[in-house]
C-alpha positions as semicolon CSV with decimal commas, in nm:
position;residue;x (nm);y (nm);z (nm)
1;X;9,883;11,980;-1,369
2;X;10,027;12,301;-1,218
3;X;9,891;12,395;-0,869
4;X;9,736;12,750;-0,810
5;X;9,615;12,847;-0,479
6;X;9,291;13,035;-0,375
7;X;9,266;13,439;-0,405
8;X;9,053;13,653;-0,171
9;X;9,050;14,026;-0,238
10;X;9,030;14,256;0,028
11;X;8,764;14,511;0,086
12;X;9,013;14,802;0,272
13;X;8,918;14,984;0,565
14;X;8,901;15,358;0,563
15;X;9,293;15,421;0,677
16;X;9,568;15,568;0,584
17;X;9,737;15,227;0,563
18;X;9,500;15,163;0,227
19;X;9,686;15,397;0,016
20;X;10,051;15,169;0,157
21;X;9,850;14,850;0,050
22;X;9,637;14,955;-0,287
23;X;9,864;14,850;-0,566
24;X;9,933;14,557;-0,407
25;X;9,562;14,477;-0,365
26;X;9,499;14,550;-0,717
27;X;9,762;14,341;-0,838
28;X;9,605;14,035;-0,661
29;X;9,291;14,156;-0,850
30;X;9,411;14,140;-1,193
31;X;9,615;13,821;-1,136
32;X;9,261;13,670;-0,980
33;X;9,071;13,772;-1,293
34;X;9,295;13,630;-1,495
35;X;9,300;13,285;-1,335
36;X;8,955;13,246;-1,329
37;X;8,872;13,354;-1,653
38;X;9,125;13,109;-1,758
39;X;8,981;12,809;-1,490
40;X;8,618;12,665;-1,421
41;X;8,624;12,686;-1,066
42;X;8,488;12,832;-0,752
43;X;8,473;13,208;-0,666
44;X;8,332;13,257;-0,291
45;X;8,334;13,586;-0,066
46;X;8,446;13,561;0,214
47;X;8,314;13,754;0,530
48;X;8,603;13,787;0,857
49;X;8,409;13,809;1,180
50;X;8,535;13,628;1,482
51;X;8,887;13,534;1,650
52;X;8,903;13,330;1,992
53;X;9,219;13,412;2,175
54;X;9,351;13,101;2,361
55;X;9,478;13,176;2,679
56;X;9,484;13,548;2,665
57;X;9,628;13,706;2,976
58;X;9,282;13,821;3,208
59;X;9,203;14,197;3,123
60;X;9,437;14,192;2,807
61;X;9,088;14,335;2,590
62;X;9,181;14,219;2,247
63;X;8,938;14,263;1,954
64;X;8,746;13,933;1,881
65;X;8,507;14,069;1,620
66;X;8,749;14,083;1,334
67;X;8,545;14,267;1,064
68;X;8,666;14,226;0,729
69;X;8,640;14,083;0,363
70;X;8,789;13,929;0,051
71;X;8,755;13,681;-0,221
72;X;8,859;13,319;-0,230
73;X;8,875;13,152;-0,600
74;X;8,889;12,740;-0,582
75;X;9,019;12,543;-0,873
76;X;8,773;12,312;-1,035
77;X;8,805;11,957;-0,858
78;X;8,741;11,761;-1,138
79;X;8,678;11,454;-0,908
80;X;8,997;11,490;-0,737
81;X;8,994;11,501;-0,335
82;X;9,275;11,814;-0,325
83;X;9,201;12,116;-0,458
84;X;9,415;12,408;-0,492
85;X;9,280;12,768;-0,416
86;X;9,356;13,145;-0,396
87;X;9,274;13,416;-0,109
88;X;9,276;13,762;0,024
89;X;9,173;13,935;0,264
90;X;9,123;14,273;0,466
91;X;9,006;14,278;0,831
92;X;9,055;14,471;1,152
93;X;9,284;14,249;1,394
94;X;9,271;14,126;1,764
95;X;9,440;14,540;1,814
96;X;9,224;14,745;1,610
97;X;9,430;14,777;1,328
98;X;9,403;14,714;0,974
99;X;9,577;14,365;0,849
100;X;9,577;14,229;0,471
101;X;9,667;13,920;0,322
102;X;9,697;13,752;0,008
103;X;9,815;13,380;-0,064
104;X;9,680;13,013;-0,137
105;X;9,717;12,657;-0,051
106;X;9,592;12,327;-0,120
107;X;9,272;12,164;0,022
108;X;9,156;11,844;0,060
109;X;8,765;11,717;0,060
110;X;8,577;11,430;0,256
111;X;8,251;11,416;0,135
112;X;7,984;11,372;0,445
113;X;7,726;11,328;0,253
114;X;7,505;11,426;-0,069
115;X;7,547;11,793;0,103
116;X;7,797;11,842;0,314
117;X;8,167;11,819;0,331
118;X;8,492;11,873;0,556
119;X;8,813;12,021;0,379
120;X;9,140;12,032;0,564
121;X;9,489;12,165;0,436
122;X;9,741;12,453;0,413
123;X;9,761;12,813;0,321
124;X;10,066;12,998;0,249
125;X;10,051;13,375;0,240
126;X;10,195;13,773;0,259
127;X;10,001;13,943;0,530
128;X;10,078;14,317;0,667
129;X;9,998;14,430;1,003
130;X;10,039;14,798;1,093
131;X;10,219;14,647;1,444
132;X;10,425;14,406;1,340
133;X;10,759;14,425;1,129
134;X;10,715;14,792;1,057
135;X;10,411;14,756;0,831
136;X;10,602;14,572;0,549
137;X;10,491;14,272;0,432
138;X;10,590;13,885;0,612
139;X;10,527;13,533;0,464
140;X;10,340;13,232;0,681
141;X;10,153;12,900;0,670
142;X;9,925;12,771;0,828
143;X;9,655;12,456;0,890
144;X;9,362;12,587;0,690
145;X;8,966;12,408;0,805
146;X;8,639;12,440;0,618
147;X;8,285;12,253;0,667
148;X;7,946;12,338;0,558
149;X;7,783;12,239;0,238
150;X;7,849;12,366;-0,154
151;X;7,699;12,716;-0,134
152;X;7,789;12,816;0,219
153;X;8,082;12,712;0,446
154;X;8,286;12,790;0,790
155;X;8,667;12,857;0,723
156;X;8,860;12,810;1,058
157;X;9,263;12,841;1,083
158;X;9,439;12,791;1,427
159;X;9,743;13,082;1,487
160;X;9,958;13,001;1,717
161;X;10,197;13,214;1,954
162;X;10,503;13,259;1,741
163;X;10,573;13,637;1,840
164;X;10,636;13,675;2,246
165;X;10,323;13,979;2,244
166;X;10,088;13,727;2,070
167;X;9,832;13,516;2,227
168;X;9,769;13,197;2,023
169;X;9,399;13,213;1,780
170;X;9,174;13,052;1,608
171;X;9,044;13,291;1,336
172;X;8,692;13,195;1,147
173;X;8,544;13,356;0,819
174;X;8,184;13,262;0,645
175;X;8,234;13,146;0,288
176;X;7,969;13,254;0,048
177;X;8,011;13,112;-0,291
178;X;7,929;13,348;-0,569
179;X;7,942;13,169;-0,908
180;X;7,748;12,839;-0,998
C-alpha cells in the first residue's frame, strides 16, 4: 500500500509574493485533484488563525492571528489506526508576511468515543517565507496534533526555535471537512 500524505491548497494573499508562488500552488492543485479523484478519502478546509509564541522576548509584538487557508485531503482509513494525508496552506506569519506550504505526513487515530477522536503524527513539507532564506523554498517536519470529532477538528503543531531570530510556536488551524 503506497503512502500519500495530506494536501491543503492555499488561498494567497493579495501580494506581490503570489505571482513568485502561483505555479507552484497550482501544481499542488492538480496533483490534489488527481489523488482524490483516484482515492475515497477525506477532503477538509482548513482555516489558519492563531499562533502562541513561547517565550517571546517582552515588547517583541509578533502577529498571533495568523489568517490564512488551504485544503487538507486524508486517505481513506479503511479500519486502519494511521492514515496518510496531504496539505497546503497560505497564511500571514508571526511578521506580517505572507508564508505558503505544501507537504503531508502520516497520522494516527485513538478513537475517544462514538464521536470523538485524538490523531497524533508527522508532517513533512516545502514552506516559503518572504524573511527567511531569500524567499525560496525550505523543507521541515514536524509533530502534527488533531482532536475534535468527524466533521470538525483542532489541528495544533508545536515549532520550535531552530533559527536564532525565532521564538519557539505552537501554530493551530480549524479543520472543516467538506466531502461525506
Amino acid at each position: 500500500h503506497d503512502a500519500l500524505p495530506i494536501f491543503l491548497f492555499a488561498v494567497p494573499s493579495v501580494s506581490k509574493e503570489w505571482g513568485m508562488h502561483k505555479q507552484l500552488l497550482f501544481f499542488f492543485l492538480a496533483f490534489f485533484l488527481l489523488a482524490s479523484s483516484a482515492s475515497a478519502g477525506e477532503l477538509s478546509i482548513l482555516l489558519n488563525g492563531k499562533a502562541i509564541h513561547l517565550d517571546a522576548a517582552p515588547g517583541s509584538n509578533l502577529n498571533e492571528s495568523n489568517w490564512g487557508a488551504g485544503l487538507q485531503y486524508e486517505w481513506d482509513r479503511n479500519g486502519r489506526k494511521w492514515a496518510p494525508y496531504l496539505m497546503a496552506s497560505g497564511f500571514i506569519d508571526s511578521v506580517n508576511n505572507p508564508s505558503y506550504y505544501a507537504g503531508g505526513g502520516y497520522m494516527r487515530r485513538w478513537r475517544l468515543n462514538k464521536t470523538w477522536h485524538a490523531d497524533a503524527g508527522w508532517v513533512a513539507f516545502l514552506m516559503t517565507r518572504q524573511d527567511f532564506n531569500n524567499g525560496q523554498p525550505f523543507p521541515g517536519v514536524l509533530p502534527a496534533f488533531s482532536f475534535g470529532t468527524d466533521r470538525i477538528a483542532l489541528n495544533m503543531t508545536y515549532i520550535p526555535k531552530v533559527y536564532p531570530k525565532m521564538v519557539a510556536l505552537a501554530f493551530f488551524q480549524l479543520k472543516i471537512k467538506l466531502t461525506d
